[in-house]
LOTI-997104 format. One line per 5 residues: number of its first residue (from 1); their letters; for each residue x, y, z of N, C-alpha, C. Coordinates in nm, 3 decimals. Layout:
// residues N
NUM = a = X:Y:Z:X:Y:Z:X:Y:Z | ...;
***
This chain:
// residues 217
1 = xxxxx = 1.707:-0.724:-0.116:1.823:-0.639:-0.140:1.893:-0.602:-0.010 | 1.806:-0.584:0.109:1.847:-0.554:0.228:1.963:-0.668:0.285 | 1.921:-0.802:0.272:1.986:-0.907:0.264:2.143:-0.924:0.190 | 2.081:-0.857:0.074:2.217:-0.855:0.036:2.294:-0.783:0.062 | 2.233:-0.640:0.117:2.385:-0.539:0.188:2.457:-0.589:0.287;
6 = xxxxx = 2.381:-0.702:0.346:2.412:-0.699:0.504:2.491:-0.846:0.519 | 2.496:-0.907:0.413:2.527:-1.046:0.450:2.722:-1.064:0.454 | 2.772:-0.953:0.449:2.914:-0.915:0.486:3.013:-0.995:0.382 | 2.979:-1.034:0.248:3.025:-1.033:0.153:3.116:-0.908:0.090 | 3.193:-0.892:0.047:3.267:-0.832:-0.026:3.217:-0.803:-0.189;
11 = xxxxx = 3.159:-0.666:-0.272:3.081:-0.661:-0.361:3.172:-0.570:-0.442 | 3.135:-0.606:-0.533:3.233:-0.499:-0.667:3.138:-0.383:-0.620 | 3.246:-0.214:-0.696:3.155:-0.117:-0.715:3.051:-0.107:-0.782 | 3.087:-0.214:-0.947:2.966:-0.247:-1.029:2.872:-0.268:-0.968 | 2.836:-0.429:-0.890:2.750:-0.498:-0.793:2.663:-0.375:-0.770;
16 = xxxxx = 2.782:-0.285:-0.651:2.690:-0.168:-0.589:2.628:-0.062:-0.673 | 2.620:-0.054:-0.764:2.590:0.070:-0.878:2.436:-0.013:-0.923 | 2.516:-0.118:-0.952:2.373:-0.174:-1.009:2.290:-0.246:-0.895 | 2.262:-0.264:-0.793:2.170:-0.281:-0.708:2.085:-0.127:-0.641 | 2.174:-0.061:-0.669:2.135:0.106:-0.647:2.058:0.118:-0.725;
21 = xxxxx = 2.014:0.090:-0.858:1.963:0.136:-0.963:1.857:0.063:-0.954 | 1.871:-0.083:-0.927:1.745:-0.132:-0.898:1.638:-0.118:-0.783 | 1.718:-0.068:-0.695:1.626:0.005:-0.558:1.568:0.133:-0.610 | 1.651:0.196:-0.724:1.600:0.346:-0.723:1.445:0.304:-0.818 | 1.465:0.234:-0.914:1.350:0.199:-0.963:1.265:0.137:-0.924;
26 = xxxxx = 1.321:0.038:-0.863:1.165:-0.019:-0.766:1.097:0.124:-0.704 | 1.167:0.186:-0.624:1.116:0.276:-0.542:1.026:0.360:-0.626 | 1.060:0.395:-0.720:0.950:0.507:-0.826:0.882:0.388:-0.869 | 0.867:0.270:-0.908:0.752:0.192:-0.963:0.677:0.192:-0.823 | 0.732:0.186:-0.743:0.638:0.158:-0.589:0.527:0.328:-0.559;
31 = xxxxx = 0.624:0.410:-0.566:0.557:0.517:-0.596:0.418:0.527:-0.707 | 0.464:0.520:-0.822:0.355:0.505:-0.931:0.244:0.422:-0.904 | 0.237:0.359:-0.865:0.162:0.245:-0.838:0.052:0.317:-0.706 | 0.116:0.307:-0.643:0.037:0.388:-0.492:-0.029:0.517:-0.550 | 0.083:0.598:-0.662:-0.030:0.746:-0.672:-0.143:0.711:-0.755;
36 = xxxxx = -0.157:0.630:-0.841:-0.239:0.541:-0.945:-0.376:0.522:-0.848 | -0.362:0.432:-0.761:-0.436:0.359:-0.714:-0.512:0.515:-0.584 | -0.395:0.537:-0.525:-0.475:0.652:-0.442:-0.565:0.710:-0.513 | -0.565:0.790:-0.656:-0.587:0.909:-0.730:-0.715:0.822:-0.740 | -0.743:0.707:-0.801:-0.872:0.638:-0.839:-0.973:0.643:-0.690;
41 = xxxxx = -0.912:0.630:-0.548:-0.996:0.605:-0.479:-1.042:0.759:-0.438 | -0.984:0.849:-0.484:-1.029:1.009:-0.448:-1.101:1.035:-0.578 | -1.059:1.007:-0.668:-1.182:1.058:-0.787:-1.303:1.008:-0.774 | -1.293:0.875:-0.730:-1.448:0.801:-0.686:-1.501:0.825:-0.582 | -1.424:0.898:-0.478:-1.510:0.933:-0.403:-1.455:0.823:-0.250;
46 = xxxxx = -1.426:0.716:-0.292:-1.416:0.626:-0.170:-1.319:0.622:-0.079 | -1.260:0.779:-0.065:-1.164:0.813:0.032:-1.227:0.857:0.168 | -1.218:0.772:0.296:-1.301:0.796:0.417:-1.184:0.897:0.483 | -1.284:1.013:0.534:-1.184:1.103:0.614:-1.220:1.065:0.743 | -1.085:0.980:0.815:-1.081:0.987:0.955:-1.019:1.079:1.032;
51 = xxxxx = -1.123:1.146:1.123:-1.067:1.262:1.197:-0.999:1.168:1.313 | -0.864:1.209:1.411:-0.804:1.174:1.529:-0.769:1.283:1.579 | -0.658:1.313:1.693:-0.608:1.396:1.760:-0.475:1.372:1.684 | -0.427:1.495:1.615:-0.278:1.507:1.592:-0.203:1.596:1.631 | -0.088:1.544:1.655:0.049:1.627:1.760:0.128:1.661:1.586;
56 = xxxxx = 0.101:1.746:1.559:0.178:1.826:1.444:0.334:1.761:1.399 | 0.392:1.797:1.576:0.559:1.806:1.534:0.541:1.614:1.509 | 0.482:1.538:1.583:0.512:1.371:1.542:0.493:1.338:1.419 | 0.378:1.409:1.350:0.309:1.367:1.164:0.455:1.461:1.068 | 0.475:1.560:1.135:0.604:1.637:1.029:0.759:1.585:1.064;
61 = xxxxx = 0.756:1.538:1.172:0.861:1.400:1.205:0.863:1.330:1.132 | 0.750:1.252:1.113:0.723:1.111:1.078:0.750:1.115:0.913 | 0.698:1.237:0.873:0.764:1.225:0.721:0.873:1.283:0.666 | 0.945:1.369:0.763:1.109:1.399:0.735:1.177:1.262:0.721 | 1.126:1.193:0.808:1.207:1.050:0.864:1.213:0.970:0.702;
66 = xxxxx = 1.090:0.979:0.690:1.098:0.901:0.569:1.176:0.933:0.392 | 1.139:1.047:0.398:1.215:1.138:0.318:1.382:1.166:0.352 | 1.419:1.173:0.429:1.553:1.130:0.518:1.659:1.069:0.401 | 1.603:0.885:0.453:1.717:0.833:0.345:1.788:0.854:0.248 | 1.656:0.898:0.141:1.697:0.947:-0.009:1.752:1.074:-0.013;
71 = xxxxx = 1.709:1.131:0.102:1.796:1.307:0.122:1.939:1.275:0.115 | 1.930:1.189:0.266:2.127:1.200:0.254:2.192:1.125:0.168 | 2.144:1.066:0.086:2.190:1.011:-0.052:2.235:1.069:-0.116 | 2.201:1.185:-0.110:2.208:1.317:-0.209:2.235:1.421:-0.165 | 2.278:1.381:-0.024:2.394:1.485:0.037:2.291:1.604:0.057;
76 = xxxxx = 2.131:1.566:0.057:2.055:1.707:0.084:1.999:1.694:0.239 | 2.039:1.822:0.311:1.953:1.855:0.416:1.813:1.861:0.422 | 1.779:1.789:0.512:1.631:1.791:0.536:1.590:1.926:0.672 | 1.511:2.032:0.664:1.489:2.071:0.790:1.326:2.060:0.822 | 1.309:2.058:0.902:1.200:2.078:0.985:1.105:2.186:1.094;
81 = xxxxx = 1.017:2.193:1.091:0.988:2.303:1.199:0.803:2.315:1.221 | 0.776:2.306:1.335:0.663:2.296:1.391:0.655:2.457:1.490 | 0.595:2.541:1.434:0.590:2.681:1.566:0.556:2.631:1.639 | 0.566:2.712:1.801:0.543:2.672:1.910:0.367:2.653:1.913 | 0.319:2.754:1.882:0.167:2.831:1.902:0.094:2.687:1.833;
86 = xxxxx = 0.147:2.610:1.747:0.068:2.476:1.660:0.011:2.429:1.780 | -0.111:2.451:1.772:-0.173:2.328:1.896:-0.242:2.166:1.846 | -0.227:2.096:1.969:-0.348:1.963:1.882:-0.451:1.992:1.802 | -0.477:1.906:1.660:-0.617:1.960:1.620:-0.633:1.841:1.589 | -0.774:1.814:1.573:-0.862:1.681:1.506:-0.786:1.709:1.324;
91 = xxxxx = -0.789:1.605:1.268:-0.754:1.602:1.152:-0.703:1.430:1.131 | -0.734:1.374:0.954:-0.675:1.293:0.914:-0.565:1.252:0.891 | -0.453:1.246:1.009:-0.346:1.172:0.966:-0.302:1.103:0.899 | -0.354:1.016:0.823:-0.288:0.954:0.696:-0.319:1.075:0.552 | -0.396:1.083:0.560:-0.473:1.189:0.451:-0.353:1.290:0.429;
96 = xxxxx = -0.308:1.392:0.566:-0.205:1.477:0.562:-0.068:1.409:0.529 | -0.027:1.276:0.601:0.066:1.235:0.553:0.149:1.227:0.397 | 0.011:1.201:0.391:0.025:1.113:0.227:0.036:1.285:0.122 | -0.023:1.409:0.148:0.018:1.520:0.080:0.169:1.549:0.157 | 0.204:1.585:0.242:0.316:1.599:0.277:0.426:1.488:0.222;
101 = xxxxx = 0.363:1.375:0.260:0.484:1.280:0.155:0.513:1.310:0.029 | 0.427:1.323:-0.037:0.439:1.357:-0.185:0.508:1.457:-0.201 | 0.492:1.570:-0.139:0.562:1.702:-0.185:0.700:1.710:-0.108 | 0.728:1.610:-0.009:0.852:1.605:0.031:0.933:1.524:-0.087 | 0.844:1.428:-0.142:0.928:1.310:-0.231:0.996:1.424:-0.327;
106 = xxxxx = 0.864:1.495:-0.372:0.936:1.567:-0.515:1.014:1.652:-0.521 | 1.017:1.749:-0.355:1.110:1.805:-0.318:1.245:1.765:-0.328 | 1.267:1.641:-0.251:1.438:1.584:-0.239:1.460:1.541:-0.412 | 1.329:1.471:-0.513:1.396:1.456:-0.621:1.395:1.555:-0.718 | 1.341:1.647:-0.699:1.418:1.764:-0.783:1.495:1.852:-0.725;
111 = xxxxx = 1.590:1.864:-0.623:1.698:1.897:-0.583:1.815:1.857:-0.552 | 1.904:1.913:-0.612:2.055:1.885:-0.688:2.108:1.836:-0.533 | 2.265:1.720:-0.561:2.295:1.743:-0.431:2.381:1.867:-0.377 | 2.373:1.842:-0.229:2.399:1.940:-0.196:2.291:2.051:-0.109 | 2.167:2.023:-0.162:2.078:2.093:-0.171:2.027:2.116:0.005;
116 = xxxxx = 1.884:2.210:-0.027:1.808:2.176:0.124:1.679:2.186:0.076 | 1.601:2.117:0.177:1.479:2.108:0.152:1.370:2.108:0.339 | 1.317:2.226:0.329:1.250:2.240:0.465:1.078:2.208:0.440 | 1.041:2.171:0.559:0.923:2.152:0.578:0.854:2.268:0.713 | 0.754:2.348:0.695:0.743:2.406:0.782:0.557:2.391:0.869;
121 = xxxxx = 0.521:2.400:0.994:0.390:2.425:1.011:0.366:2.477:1.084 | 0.251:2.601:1.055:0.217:2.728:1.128:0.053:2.710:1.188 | 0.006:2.842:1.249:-0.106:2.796:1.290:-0.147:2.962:1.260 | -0.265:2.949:1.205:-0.334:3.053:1.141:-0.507:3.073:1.233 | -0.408:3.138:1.352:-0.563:3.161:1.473:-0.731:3.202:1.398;
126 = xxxxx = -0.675:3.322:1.322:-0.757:3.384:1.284:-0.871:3.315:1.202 | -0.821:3.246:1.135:-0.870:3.149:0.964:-0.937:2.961:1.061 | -0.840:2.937:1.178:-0.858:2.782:1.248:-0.805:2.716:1.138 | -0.691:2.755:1.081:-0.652:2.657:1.031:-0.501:2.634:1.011 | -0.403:2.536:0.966:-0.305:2.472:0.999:-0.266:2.499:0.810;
131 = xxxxx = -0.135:2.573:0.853:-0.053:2.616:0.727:0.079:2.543:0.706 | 0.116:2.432:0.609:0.213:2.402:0.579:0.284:2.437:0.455 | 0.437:2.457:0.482:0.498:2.505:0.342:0.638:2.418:0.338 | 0.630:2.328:0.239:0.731:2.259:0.117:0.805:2.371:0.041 | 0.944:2.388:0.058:1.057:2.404:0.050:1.211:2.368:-0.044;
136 = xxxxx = 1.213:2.455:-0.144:1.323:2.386:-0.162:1.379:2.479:-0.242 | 1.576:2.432:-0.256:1.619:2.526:-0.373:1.635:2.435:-0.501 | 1.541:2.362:-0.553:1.609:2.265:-0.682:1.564:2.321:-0.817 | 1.529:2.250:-0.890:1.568:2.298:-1.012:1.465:2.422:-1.032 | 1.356:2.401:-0.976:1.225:2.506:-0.978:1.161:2.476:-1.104;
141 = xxxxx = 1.004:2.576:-1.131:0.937:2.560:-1.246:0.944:2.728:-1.323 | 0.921:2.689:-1.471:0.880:2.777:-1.524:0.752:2.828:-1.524 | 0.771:2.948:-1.457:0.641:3.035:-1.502:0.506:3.010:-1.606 | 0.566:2.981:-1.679:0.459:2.999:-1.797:0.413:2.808:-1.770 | 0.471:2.703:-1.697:0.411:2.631:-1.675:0.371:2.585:-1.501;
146 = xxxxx = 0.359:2.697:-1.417:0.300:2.707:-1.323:0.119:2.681:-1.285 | 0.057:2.726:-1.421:-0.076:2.698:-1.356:-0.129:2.568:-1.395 | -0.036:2.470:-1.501:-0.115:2.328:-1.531:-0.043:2.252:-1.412 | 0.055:2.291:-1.308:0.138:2.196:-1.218:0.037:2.107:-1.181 | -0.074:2.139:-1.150:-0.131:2.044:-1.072:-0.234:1.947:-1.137;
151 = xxxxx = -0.233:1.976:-1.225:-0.308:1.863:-1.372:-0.269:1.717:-1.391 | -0.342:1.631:-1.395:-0.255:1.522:-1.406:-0.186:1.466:-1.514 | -0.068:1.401:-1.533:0.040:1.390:-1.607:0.072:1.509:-1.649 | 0.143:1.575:-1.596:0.162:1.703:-1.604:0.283:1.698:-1.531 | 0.415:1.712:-1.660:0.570:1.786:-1.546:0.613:1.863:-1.640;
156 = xxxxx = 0.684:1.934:-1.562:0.713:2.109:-1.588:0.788:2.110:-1.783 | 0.873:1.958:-1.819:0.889:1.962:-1.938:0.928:1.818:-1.964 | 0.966:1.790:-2.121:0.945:1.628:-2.125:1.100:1.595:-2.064 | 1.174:1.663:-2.043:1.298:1.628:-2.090:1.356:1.625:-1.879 | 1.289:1.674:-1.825:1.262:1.630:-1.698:1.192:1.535:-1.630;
161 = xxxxx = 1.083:1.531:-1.707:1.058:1.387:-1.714:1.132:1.217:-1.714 | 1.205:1.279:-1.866:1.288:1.120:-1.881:1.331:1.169:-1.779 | 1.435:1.198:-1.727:1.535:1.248:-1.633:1.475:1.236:-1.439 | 1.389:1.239:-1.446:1.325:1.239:-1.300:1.211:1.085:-1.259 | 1.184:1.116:-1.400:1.106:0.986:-1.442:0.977:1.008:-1.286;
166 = xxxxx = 0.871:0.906:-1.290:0.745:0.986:-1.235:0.607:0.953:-1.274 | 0.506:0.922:-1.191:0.390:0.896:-1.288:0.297:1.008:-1.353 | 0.382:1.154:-1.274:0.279:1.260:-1.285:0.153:1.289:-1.245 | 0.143:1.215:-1.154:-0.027:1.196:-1.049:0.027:1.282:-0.912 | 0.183:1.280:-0.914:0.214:1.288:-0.745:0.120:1.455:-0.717;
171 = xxxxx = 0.138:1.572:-0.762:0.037:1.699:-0.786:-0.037:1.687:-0.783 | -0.118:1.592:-0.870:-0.255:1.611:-0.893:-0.318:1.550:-0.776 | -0.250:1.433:-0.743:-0.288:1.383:-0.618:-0.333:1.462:-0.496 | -0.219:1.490:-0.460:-0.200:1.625:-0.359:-0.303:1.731:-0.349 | -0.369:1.771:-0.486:-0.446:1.879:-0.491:-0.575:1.848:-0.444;
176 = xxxxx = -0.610:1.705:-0.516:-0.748:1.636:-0.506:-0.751:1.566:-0.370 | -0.622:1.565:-0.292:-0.661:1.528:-0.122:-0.697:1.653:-0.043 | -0.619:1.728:-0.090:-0.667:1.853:-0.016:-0.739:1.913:-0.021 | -0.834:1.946:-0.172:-0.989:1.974:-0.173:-1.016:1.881:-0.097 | -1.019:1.731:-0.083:-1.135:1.677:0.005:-1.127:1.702:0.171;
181 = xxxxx = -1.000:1.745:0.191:-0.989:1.757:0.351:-1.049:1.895:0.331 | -1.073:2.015:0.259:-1.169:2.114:0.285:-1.042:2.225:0.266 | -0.881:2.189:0.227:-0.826:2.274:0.196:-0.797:2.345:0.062 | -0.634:2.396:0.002:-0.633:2.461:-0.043:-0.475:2.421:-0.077 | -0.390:2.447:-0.192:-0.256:2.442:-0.224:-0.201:2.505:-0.348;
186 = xxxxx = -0.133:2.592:-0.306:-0.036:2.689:-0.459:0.068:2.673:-0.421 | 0.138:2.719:-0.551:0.305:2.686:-0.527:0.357:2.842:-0.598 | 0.476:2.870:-0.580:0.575:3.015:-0.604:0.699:2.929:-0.620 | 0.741:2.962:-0.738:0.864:2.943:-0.827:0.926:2.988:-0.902 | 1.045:2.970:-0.894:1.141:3.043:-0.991:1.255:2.944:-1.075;
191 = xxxxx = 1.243:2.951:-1.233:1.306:2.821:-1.254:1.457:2.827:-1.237 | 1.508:2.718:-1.168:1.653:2.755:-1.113:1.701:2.787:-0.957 | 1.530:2.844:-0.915:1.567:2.885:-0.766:1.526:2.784:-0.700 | 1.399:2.724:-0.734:1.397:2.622:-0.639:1.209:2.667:-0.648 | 1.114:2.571:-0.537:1.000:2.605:-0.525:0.916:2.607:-0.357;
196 = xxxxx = 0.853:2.691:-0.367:0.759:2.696:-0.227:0.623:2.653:-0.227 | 0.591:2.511:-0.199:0.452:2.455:-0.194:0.390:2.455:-0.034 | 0.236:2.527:-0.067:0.181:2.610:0.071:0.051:2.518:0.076 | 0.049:2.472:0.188:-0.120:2.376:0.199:-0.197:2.439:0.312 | -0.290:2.489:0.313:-0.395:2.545:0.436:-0.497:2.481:0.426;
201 = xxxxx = -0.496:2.413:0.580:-0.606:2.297:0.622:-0.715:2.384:0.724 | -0.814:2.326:0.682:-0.923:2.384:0.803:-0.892:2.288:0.901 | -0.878:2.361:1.048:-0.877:2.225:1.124:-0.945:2.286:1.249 | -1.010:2.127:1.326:-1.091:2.216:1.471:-0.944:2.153:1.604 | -0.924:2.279:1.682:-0.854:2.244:1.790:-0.884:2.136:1.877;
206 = xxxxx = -0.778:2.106:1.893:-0.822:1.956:2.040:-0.764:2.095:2.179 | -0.885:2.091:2.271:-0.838:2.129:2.391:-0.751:2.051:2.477 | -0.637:2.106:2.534:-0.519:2.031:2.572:-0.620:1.948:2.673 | -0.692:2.038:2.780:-0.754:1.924:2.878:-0.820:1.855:2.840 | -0.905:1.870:2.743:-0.961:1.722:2.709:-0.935:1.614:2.663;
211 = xxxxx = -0.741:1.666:2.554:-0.655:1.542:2.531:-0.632:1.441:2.641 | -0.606:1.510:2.792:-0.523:1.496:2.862:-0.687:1.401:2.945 | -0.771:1.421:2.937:-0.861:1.341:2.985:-0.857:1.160:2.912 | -0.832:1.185:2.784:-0.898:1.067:2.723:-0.739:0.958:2.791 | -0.641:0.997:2.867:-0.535:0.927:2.936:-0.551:0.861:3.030;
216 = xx = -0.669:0.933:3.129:-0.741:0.924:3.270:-0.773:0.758:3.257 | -0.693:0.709:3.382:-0.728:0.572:3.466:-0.844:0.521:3.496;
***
């Protein structure tokens, strides 16, 4: 499809409407597929947690970036923000990725355009652990279906469903990575206002000098 934007042909609006539609669906079958297959390797157990050294603001970069495209599609702001005080900590980088992806995905697709959607990460001295909060003003959830959110096949109603379309793993996913990294995740909503999804990771600090050793010649 990339091929075909670029090959400097001249395309009806139709053309463009309907190659849009087929990217938008690939992209959610590509989705479904990945939360499918992730969700099986965390229920079984055969999810290896690799600890590394992570630089906060590069992993909350790295998935604005990606979340990005489909934002300005939709005319929605993406923001970002890493506090200063976040220091290096050992932790699974893909592991965090892959919850932050998710809750960024569902962020930009349940918010109208126009919209915004922030990502934030704090550092919680007291606790050693690393607080992130998902952001947004879109359509939000109802109350009374706030505590099954994170159940699998589980969305807030059917009729958002057709409409958002989804495998309904992306939550449950999320929840069952973050028990295994040793955390924790709730969400605060208001339907109409939009929603606030909060993840608190245990994490052990990387001492700057000893980052700064493993560089040494």
């Amino acid at each position: 499809m990339d091929l075909w934007e670029t090959s400097g042909e001249q395309h009806s609006e139709e053309s463009r409407d309907c190659i849009e539609k087929v990217k938008t669906h690939s992209l959610t079958l590509l989705e479904m597929v990945n939360n499918v297959l992730d969700m099986v390797r965390v229920e079984s157990g055969a999810v290896e947690i690799v600890l590394e050294t992570i630089d906060l603001v590069d992993l909350v970069t790295n998935v604005a970036d990606v979340a990005d495209p489909i934002a300005r599609g939709k005319g929605i702001a993406v923001v970002t923000e890493v506090a200063p005080d976040v220091p290096l900590i050992k932790g699974d980088w893909v592991q965090i990725e892959k919850v932050l992806g998710n809750l960024m995905s569902n962020a930009v697709k349940f918010t109208g355009e126009g919209g915004r959607v922030a990502m934030r990460a704090a550092f919680d001295a007291q606790a050693r652990s690393v607080v992130f909060t998902v952001e947004d003003n879109g359509i939000g959830i109802a109350r009374e279906s706030l505590d099954g959110i994170f159940d699998r096949f589980v969305q807030a109603d059917a009729s958002i469903s057709r409409k958002y379309r989804g495998s309904g793993l992306g939550l449950s996913l999320v929840k069952k990575t973050v028990e295994a990294l040793g955390g924790t995740v709730r969400v605060e909503s208001e339907l109409g206002e939009g929603s606030v999804f909060t993840v608190v990771l245990p994490v052990e600090v990387v001492e700057e000098d000893g980052y700064d050793e493993d560089f040494d010649c």
